[in-house]
PyMOL CGO cylinders between C-alpha atoms (Angstrom):
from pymol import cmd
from pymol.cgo import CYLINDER

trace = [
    CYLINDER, 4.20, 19.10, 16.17, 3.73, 17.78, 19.79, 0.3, 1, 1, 1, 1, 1, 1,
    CYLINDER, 3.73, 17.78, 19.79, 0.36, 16.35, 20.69, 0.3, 1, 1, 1, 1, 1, 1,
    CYLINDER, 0.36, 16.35, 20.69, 1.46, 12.79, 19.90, 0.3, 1, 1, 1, 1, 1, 1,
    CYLINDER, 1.46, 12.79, 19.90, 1.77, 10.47, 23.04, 0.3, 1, 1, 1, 1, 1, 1,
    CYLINDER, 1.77, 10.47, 23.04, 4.62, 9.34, 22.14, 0.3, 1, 1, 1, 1, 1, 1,
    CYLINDER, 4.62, 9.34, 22.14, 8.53, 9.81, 23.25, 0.3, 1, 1, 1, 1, 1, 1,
    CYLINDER, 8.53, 9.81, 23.25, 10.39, 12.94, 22.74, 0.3, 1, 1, 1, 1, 1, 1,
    CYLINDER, 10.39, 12.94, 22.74, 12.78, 10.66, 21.05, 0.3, 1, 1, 1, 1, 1, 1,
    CYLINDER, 12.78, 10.66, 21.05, 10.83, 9.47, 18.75, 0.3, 1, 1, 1, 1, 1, 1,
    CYLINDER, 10.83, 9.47, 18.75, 9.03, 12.71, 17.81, 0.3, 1, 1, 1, 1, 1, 1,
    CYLINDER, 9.03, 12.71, 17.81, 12.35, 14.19, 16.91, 0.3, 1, 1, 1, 1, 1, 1,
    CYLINDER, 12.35, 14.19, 16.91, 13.38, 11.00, 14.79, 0.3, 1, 1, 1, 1, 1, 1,
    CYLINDER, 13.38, 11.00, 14.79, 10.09, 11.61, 13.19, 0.3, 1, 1, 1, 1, 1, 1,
    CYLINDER, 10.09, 11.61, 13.19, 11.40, 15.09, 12.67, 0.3, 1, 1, 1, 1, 1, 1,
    CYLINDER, 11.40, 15.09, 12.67, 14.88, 14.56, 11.02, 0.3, 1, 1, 1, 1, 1, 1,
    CYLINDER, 14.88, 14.56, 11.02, 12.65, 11.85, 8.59, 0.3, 1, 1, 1, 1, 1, 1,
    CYLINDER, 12.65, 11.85, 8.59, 10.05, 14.75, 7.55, 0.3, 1, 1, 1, 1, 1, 1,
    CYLINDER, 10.05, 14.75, 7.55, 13.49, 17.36, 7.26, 0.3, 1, 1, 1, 1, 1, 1,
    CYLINDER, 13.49, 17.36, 7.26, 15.45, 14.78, 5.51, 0.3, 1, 1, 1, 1, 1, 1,
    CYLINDER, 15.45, 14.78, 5.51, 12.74, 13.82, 2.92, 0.3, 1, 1, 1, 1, 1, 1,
    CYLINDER, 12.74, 13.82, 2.92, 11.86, 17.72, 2.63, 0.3, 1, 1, 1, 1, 1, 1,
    CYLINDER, 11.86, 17.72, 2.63, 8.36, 17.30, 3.97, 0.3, 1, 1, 1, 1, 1, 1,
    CYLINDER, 8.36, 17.30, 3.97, 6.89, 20.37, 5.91, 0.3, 1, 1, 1, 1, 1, 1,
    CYLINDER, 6.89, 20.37, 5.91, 4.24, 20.05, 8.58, 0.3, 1, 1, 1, 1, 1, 1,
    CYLINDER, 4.24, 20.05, 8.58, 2.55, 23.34, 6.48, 0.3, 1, 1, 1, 1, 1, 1,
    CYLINDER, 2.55, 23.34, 6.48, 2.53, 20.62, 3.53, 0.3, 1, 1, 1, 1, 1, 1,
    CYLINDER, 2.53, 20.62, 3.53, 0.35, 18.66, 5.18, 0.3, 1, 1, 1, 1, 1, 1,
    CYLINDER, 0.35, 18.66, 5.18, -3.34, 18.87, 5.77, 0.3, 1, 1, 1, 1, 1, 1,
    CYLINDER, -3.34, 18.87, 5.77, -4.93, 16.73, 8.40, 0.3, 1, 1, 1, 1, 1, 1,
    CYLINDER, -4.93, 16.73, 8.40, -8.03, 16.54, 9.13, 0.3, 1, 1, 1, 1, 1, 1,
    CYLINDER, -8.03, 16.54, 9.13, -10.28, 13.72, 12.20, 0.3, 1, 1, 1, 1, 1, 1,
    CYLINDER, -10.28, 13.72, 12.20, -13.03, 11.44, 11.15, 0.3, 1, 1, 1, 1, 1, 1,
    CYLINDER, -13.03, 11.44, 11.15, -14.57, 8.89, 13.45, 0.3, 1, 1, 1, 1, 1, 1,
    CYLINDER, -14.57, 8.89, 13.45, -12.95, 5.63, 13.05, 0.3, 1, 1, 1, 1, 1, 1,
    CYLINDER, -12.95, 5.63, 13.05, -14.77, 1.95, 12.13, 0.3, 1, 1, 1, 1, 1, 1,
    CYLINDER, -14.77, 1.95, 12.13, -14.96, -1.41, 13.28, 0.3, 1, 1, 1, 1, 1, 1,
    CYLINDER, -14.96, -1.41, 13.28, -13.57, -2.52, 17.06, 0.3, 1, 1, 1, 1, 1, 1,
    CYLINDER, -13.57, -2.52, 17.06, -13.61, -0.14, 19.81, 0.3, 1, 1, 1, 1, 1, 1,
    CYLINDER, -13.61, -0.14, 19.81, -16.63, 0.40, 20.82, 0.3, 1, 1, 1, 1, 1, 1,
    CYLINDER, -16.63, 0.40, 20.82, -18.32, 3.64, 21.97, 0.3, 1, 1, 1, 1, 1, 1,
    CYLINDER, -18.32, 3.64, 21.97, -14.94, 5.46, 21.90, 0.3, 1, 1, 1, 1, 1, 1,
    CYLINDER, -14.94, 5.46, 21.90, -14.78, 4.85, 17.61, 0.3, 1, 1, 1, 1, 1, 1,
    CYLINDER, -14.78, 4.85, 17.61, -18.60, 6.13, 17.31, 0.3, 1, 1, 1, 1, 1, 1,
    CYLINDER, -18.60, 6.13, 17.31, -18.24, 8.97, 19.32, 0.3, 1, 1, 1, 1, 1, 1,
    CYLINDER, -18.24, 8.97, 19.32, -14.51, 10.55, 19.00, 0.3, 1, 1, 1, 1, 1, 1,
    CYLINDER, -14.51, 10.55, 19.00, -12.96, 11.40, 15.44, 0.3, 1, 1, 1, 1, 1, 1,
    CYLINDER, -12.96, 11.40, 15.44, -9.81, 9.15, 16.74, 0.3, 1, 1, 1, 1, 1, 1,
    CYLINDER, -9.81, 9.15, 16.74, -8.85, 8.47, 12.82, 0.3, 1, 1, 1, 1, 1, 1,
    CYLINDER, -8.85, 8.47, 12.82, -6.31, 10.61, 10.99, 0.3, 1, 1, 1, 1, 1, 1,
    CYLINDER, -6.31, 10.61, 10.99, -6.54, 11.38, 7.83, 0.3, 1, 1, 1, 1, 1, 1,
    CYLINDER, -6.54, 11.38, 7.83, -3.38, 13.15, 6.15, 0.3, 1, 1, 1, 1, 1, 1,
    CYLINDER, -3.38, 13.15, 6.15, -2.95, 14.95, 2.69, 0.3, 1, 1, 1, 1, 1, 1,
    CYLINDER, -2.95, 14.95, 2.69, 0.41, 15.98, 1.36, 0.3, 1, 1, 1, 1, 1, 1,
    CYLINDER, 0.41, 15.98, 1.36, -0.29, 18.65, -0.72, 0.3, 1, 1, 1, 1, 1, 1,
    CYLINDER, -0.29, 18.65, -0.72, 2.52, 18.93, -3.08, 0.3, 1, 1, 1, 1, 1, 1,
    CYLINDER, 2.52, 18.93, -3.08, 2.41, 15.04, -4.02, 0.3, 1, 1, 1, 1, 1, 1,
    CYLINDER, 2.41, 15.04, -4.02, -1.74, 14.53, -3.23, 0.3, 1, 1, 1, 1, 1, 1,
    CYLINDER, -1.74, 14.53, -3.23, -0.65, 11.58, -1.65, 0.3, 1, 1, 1, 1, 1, 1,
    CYLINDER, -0.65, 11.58, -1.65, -2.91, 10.60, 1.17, 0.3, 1, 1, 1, 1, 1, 1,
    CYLINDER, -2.91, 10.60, 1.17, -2.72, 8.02, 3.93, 0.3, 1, 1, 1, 1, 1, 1,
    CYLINDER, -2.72, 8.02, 3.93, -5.54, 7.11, 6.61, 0.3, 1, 1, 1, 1, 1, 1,
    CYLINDER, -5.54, 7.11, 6.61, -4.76, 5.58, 9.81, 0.3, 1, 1, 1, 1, 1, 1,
    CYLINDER, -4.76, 5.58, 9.81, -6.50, 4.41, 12.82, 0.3, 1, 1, 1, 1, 1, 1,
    CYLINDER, -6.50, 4.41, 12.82, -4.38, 1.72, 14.28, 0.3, 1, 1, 1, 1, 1, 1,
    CYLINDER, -4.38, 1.72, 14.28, -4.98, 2.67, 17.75, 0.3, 1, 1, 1, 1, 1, 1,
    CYLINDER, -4.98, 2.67, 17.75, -7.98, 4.44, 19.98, 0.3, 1, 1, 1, 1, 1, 1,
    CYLINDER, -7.98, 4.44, 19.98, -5.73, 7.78, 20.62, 0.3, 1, 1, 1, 1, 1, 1,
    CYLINDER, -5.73, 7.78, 20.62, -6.14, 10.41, 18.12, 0.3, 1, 1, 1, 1, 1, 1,
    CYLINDER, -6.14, 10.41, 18.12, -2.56, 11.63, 19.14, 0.3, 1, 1, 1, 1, 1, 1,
    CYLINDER, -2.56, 11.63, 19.14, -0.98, 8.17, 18.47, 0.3, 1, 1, 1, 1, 1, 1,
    CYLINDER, -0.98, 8.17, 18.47, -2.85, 7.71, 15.35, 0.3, 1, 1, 1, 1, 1, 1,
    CYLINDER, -2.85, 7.71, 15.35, -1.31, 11.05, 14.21, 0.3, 1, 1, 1, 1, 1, 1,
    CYLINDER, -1.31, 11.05, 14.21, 2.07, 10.04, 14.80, 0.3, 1, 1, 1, 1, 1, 1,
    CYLINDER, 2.07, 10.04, 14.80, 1.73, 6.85, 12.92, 0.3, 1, 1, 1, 1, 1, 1,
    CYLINDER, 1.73, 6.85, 12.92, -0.19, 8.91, 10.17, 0.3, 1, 1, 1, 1, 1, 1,
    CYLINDER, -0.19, 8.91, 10.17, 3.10, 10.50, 9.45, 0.3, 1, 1, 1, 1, 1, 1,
    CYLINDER, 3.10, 10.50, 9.45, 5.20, 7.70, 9.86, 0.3, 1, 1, 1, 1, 1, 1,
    CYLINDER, 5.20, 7.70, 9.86, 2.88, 5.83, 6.87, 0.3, 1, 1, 1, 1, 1, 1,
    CYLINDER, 2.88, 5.83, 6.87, 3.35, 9.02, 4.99, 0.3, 1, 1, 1, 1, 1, 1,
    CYLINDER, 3.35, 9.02, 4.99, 7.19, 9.35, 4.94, 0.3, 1, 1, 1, 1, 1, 1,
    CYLINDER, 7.19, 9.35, 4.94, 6.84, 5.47, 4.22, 0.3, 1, 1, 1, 1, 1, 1,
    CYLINDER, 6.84, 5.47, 4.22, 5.38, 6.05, 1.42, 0.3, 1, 1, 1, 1, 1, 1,
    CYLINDER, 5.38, 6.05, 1.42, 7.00, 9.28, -0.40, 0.3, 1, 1, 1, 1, 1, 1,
    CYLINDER, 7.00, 9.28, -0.40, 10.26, 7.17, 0.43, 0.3, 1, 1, 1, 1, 1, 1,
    CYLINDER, 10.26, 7.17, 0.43, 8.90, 4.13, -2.05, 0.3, 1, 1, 1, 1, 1, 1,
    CYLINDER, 8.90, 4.13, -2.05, 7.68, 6.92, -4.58, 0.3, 1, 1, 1, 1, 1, 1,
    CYLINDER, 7.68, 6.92, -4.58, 10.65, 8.29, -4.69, 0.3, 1, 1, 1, 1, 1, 1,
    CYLINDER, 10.65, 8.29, -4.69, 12.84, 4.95, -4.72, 0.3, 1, 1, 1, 1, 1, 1,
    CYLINDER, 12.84, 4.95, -4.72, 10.84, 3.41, -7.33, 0.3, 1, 1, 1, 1, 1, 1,
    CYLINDER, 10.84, 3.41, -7.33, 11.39, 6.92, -9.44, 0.3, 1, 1, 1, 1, 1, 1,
    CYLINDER, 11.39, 6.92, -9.44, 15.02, 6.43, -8.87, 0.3, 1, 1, 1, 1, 1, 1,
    CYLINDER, 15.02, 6.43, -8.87, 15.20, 2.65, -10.10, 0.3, 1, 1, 1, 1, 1, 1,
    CYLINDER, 15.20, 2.65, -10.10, 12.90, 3.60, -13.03, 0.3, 1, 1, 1, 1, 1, 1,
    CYLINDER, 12.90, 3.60, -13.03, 15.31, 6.36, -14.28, 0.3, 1, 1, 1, 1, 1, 1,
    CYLINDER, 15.31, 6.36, -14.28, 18.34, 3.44, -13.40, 0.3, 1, 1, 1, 1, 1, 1,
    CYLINDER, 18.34, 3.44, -13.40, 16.66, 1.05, -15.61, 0.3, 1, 1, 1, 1, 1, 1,
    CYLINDER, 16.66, 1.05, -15.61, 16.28, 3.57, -18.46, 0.3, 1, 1, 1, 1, 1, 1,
    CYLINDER, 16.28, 3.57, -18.46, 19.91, 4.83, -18.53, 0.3, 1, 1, 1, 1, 1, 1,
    CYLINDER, 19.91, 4.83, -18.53, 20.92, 1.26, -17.68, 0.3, 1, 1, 1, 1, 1, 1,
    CYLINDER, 20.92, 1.26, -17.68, 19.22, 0.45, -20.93, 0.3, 1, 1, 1, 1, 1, 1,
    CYLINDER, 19.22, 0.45, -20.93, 19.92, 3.09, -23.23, 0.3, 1, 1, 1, 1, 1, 1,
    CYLINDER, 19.92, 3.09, -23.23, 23.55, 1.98, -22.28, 0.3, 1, 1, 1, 1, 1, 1,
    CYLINDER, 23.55, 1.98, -22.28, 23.45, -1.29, -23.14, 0.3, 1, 1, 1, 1, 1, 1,
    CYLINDER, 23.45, -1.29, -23.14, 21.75, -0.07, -26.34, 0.3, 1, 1, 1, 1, 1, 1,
    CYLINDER, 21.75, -0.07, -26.34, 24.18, 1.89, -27.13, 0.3, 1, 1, 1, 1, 1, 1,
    CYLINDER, 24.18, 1.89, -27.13, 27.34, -0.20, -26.59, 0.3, 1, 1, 1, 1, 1, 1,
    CYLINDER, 27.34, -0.20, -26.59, 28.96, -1.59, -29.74, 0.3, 1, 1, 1, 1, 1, 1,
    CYLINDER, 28.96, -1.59, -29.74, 28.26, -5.28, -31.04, 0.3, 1, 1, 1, 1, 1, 1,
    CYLINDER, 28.26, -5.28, -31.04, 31.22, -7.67, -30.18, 0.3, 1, 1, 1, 1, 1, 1,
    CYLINDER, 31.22, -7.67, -30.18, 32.91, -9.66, -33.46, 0.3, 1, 1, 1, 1, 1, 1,
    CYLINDER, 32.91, -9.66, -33.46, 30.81, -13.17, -32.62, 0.3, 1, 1, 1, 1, 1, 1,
    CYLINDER, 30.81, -13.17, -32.62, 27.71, -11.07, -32.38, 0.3, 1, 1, 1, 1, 1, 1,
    CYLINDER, 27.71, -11.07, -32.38, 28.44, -9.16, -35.67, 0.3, 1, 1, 1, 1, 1, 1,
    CYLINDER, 28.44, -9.16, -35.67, 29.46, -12.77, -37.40, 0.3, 1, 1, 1, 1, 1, 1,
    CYLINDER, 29.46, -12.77, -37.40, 26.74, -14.15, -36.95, 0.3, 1, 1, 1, 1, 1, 1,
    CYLINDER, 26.74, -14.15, -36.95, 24.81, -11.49, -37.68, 0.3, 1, 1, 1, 1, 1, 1,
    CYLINDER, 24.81, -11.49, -37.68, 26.29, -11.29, -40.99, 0.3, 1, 1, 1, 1, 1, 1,
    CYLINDER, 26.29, -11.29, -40.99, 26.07, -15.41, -41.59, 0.3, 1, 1, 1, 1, 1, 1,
    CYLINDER, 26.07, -15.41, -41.59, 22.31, -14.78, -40.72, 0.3, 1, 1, 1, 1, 1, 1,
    CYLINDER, 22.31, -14.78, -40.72, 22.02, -12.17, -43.56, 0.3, 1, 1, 1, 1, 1, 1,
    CYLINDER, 22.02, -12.17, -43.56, 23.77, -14.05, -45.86, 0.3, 1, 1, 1, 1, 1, 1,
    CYLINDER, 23.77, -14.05, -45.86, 21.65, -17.18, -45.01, 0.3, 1, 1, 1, 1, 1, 1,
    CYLINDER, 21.65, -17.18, -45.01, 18.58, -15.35, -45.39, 0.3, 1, 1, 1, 1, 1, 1,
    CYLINDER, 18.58, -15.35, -45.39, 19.74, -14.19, -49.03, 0.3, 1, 1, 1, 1, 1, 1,
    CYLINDER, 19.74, -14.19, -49.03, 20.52, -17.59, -50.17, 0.3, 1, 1, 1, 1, 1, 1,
    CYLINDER, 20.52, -17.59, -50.17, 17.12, -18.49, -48.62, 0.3, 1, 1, 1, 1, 1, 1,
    CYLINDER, 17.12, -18.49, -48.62, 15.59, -15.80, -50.82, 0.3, 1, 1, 1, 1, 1, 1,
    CYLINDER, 15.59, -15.80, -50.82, 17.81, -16.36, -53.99, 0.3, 1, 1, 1, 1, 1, 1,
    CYLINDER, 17.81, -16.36, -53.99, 16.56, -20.12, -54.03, 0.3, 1, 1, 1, 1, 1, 1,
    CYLINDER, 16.56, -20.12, -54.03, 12.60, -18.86, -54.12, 0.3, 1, 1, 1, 1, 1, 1,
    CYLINDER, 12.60, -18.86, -54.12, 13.51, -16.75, -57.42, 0.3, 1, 1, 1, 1, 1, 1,
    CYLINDER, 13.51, -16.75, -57.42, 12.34, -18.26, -60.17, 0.3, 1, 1, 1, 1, 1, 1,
    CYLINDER, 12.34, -18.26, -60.17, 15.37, -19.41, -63.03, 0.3, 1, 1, 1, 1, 1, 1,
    CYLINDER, 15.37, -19.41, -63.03, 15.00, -17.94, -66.44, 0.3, 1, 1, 1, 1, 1, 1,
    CYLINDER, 15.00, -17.94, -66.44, 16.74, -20.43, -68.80, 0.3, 1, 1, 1, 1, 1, 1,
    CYLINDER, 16.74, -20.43, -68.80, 14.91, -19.09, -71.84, 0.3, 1, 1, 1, 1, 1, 1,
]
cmd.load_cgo(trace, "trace")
């Protein structure tokens, strides 16, 4: 994984993230285009953007923050792991709110709830007994 031009340090944080989150560099596939906007010759002429696909997820990020292709890799992967981290959170508090949910479904009625459900029922019938029409013949 070296090539970025960045610390050692921070190449082997970058490291633990991918091994925590189960990312493998063989997941990935990068591949260079050239870059746009600011920047001159350098953008039109090198491929100084990164372009990575994780394979197992299709998830795909583009960067090209900076003017070094070796930079712009190591950010690539940083924006990846950023965002496999907020899939996977967002899963996690999804499922949360569902069991949350289910449980509260679930969960008996207290007496006041089931009183006044009842007075509501009964309320309702009286409405409905008054609409009947009264045979007196």
């Amino acid at each position: 994984m070296s090539g970025f031009l960045v610390t050692s340090d921070k190449e082997a944080r970058l490291a633990e993230r991918m091994v925590a989150l189960g990312v493998r560099e063989a997941d990935l596939e990068e591949t260079f285009v050239r870059s746009g906007g600011p920047g001159g010759q350098n953008v039109n002429k090198t491929a100084t953007c990164v372009r990575l696909l994780h394979r197992p997820t299709r998830l795909q990020v583009k960067c090209q923050t900076t003017r070094q292709q070796g930079l712009n890799r190591f950010l690539a992967r940083q924006l990846l792991l950023d965002r496999l981290e907020a899939m996977r959170e967002s899963r996690a508090a999804s499922e949360r709110a569902r069991r949350e949910k289910l449980r509260r479904q679930k969960r008996p009625r207290s007496r006041q709830a089931k009183a006044r459900i009842l007075a509501d029922k009964a309320h309702h019938a009286a409405k409905k007994a008054a609409r009947r029409p009264s045979h007196l013949d």
